[in-house]
C-alpha positions in Angstrom: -169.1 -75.9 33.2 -166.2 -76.7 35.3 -162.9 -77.1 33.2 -164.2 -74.7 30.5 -161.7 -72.4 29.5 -161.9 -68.7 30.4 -163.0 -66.7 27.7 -162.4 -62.9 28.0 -165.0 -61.3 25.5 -164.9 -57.7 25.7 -167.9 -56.9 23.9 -169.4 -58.8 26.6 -167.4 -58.6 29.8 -167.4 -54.2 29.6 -170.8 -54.1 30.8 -170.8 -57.0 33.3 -171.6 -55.9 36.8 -169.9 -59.1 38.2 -166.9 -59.8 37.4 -165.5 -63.3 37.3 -163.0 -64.5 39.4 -159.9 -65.1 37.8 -159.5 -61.1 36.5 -160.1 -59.8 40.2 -156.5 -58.7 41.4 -155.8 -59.1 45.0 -156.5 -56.3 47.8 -152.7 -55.6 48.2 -152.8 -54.7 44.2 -155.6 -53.6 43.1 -155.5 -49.6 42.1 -155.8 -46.7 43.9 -158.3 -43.8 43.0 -156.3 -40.6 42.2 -152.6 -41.7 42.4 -150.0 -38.2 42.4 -149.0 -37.6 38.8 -144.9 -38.7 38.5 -142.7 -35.6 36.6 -141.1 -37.0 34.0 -138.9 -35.0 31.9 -139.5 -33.9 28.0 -136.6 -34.5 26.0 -136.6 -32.4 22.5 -135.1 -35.2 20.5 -135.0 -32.7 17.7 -132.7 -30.5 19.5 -130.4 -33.0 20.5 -129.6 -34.1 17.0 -129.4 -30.6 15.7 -126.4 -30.2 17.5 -126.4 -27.9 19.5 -124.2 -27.7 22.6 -126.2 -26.4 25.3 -129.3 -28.2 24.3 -127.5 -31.7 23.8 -126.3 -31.2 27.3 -129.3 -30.1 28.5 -131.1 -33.8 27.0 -128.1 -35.4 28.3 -128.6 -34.1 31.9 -132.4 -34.5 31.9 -132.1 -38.2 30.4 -129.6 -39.3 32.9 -131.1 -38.3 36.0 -134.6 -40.0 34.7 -133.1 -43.1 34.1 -130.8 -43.5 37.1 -134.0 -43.0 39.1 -136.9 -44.4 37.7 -135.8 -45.1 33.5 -138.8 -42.8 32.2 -139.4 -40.1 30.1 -141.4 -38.1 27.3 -140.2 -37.9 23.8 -141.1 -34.2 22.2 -140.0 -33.1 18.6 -139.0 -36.4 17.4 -140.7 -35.6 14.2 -143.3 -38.8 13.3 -146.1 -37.5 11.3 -148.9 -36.7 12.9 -151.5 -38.1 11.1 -149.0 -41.4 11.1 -149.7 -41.2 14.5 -153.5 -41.2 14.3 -154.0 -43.5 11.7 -151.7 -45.9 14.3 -154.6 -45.2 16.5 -157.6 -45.5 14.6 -156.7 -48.6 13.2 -156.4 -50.0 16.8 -159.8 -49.0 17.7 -161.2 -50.5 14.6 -159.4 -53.8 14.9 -160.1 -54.4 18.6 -163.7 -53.8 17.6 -163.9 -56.7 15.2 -166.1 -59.8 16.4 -164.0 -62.4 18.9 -164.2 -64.8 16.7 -162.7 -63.2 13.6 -159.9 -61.4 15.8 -158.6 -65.3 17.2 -158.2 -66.6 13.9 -154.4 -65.2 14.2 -151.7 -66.3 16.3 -150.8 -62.7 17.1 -153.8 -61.9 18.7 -154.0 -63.2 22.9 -157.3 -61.9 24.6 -156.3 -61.2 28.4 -153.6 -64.4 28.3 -156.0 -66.8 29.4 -154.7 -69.4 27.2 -151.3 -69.3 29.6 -152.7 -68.1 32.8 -155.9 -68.7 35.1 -155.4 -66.0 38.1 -155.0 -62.3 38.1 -155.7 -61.5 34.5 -155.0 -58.6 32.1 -158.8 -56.8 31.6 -157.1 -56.4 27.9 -156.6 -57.4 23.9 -153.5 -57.8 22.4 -152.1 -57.8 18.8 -148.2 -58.4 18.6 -145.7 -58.4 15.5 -142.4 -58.9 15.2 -140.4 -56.6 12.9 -136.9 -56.9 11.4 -135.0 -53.5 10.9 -132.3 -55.6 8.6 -135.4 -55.9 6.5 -137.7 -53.5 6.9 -140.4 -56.4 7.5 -143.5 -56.6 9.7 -144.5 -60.0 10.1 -148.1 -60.0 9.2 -150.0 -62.5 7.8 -152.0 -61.2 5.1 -154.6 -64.2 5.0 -154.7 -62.9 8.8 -156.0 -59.4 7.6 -158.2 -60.5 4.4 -160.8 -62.0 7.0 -161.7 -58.3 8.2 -162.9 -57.4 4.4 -161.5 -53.7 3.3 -161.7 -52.0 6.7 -158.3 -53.2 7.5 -156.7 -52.4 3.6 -154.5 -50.1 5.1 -152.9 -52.0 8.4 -149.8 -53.0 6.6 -148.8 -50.1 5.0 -149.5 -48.1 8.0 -147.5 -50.0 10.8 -144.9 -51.0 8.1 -144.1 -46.8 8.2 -144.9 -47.0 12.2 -142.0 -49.3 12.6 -139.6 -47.9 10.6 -140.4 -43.9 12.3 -140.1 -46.1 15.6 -136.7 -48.0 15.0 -135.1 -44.5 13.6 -136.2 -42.8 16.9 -135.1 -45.6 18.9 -131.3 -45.2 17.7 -131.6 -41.7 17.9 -132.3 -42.3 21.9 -129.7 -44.9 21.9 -127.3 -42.1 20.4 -128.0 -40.0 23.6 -127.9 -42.8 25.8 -124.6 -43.5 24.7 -123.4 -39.5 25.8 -125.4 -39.5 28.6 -123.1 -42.7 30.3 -120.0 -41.5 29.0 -119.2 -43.5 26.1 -119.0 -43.0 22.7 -121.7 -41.4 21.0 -122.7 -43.9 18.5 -122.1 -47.1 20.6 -125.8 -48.1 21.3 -126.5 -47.0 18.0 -124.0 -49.7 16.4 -125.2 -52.2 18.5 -129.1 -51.9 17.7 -128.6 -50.9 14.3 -129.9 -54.4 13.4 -132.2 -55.4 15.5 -135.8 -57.6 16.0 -137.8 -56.0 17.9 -142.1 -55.8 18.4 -144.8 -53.9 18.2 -147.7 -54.6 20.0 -151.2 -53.1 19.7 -153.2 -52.6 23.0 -156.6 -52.4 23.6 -158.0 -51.8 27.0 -161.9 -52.0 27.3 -164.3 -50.2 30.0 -165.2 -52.3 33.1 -167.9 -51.5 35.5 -165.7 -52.3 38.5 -162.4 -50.9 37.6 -161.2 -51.2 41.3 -161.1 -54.8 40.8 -159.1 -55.4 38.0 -156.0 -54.6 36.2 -155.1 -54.0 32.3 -151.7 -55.0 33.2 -150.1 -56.4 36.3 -146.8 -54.8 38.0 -144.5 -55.8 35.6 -140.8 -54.2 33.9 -140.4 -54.9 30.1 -137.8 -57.2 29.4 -137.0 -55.2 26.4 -134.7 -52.8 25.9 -136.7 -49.5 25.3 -140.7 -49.0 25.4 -141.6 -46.4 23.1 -145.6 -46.0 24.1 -147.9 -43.9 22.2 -151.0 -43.6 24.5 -154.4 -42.4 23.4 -156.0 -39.3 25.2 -157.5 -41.7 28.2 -154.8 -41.9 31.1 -153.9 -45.1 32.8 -150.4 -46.0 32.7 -148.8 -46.0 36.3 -145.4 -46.4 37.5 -143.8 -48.1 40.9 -141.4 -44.1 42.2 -140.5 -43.8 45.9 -142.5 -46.5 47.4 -146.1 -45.6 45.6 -147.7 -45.8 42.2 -147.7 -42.5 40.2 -149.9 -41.9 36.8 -147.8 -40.6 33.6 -151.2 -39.0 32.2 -151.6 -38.4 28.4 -149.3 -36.0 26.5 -150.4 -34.8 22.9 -147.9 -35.4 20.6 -145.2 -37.0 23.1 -144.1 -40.3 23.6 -143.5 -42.0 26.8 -140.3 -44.1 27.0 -139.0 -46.3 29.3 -135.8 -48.6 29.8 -136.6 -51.8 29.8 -134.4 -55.0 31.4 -132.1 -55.6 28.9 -131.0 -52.3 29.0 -130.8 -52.2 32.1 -128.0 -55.2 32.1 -126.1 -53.3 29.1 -125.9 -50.8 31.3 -125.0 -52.8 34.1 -127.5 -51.5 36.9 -127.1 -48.0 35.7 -130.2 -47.5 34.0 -133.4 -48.7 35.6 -136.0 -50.6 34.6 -139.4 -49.8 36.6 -142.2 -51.4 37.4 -145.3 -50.1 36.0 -149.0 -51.2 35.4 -152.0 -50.4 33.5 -155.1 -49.4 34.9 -159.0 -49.8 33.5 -161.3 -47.1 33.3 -165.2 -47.5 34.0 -166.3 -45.8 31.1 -163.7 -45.5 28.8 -161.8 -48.0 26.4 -158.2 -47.3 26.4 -155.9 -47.4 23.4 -152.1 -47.9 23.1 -149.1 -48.4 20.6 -146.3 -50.3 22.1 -143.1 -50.7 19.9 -140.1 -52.7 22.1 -136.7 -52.5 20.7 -135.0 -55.5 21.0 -131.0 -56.7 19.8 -130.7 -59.2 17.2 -131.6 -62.6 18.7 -128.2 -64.1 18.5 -126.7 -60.7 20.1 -125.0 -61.2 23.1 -125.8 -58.5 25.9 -123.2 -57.6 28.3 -122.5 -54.2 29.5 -119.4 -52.2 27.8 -116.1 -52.8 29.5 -116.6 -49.3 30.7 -119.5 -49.4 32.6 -117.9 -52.9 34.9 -117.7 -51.4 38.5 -114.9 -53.1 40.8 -116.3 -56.2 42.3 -116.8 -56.1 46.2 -114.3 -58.2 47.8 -112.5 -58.7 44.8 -109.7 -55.7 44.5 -109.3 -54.2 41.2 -111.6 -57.0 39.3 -114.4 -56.3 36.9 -117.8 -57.5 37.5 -121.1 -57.4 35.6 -124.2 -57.2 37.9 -125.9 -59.8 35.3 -124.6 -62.8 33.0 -124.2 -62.4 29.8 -127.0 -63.4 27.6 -129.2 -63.5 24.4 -132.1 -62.1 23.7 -133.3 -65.4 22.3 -132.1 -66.7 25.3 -134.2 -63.9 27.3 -137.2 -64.5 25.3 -137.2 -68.4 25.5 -137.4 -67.8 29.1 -140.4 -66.0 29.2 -142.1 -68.5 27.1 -142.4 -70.5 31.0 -141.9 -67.1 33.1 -144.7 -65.0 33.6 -143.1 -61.1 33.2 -143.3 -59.9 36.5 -141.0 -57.1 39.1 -138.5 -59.7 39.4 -137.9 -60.5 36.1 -134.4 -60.0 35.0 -133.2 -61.4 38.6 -135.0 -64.7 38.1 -133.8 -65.1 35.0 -129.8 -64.0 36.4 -130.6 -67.1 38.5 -131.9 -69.3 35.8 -128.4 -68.6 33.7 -126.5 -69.1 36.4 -128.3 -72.6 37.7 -127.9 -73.6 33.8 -123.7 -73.0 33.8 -123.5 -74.7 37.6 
């Protein structure tokens, strides 16, 4: 009936041979079969914080080069428990397999957006929590979780440990991020030490025409670090040199990426890339997103050592980006649709706003 709203059931919709309109992507952006596999380096977190000279500069040489190009990289020996990470995992795939109905009954599930969008929509399910490192506190609602009966006894306790193994690797990154652009070591660290960030569960069902649709459009996280633990079925891709390039599966890594508020701290430095997700025909996909984010009223500007001289303006200092809040960032999005142009649009928002 026209006016109904789109309802993206994937129960349903993973064995539909026609798919409707409003998740076909267009022509220029749809995916290509068999993109060239992108090299991203390992970094063996675990040597870097043993100490060791040779191998600290080794992760700081690797690290640097990755993010100056493209901002992505794998994450070895960084010492989560395995079977932490699994349990992360089969949680996912037992949650996203719940009944539709039972699954909207919380505000932190969104099946494929269409509640905010009506073109060009993510072939995917979503579960988002926020989580306080001052606190130690995932946000979820238990009454949320009773509805699923005793399969689900142990989501709490299990992403409650996710999220604190992820937050303690994220300032152990921000540690080498701080050598890697000259400044002192434990600079990053300090400043995400408290911090709100969000994990997001991500559940990408089969479709029986995956050359039509996308799990998720070309986008850069407005966050500061992605720390992405992907099941064993590839599809992440990311924008390098002009083409899309997979970043396939690696046991026991994690795949990181700078996200745009990073990439203002660091004034340019770092980059934030544009990647997408891509849907496989018989295959659901399954990921663990956890976003590390500053402390909402944390203003982000780049370190007085990273300002470049302004062009045109002698010896001046200039940021590439206004200074901002994430809470200002994130209010944003709450009209802004995340796209490649992200952090510029929103440059140009802040600086319409103080005109």
């Amino acid at each position: 009936m026209p006016g109904s709203p789109i309802v993206f059931d994937a129960s349903i919709l993973q064995h539909a041979t026609t798919i409707p309109s409003p998740f076909i992507w267009p022509d220029d952006e749809k995916p290509m079969s068999d993109p060239p596999v992108l090299r991203v380096p390992p970094i063996d977190i675990g040597e870097v914080l043993s100490g060791d000279p040779l191998q600290v500069a080794k992760a700081i040489s690797l690290v640097d080069e990755a993010c100056r190009r493209h901002g992505y990289f794998l994450v070895v020996n960084h010492g989560v428990d395995p079977s932490l990470l699994a349990r992360a995992l089969e949680l996912n795939d037992i949650f996203f397999r719940m009944p539709l109905d039972l699954k909207q009954k919380g505000r932190s599930f969104a099946s494929s957006f269409t509640d905010r969008f009506t073109s060009k929509l993510p072939w995917k399910e979503t579960l988002t929590f926020l989580y306080s490192s001052e606190s130690d506190t995932l946000n979820i609602d238990q009454n949320y979780l009773n509805f699923f009966g005793g399969e689900l006894k142990e989501f709490r306790a299990v992403y409650q440990e996710y999220c604190g193994a992820m937050n303690r690797l994220c300032l152990d990154i921000m540690e080498l991020f701080g050598m890697s652009l000259g400044l002192e070591r434990n600079y990053f660290r300090r400043y995400f030490d408290a911090n709100d960030s969000i994990l997001r569960l991500n559940y990408y069902p089969p479709c029986q025409k995956p050359h039509l649709v996308l799990g998720t459009g070309p986008h850069c996280d407005p966050t500061t670090l992605t720390i992405l633990q992907q099941d064993h079925v590839s599809g992440l891709e990311v924008f390098v040199d002009g083409k899309w390039q997979s970043i396939p599966p690696s046991p026991g890594a994690f795949v990181v990426n700078v996200g745009d508020t990073f990439m203002a701290l660091s004034n340019g430095i770092y980059k934030s890339c544009v990647h997408r997700a891509v849907i496989s025909k018989g295959t659901a996909r399954k990921s663990v997103a956890y976003f590390l984010c500053p402390k909402e009223d944390k203003v982000v500007k780049p370190p007085e050592e990273l300002l470049s001289a302004a062009e045109g303006e002698g010896s001046g200092k200039a940021s590439l980006y206004p200074d901002f809040t994430w809470h200002m960032l994130n209010g944003f999005l709450n009209d802004y649709r995340c796209d490649v142009m992200t952090l510029d649009a929103f440059s140009s928002w802040l600086r319409n706003q103080s005109s």
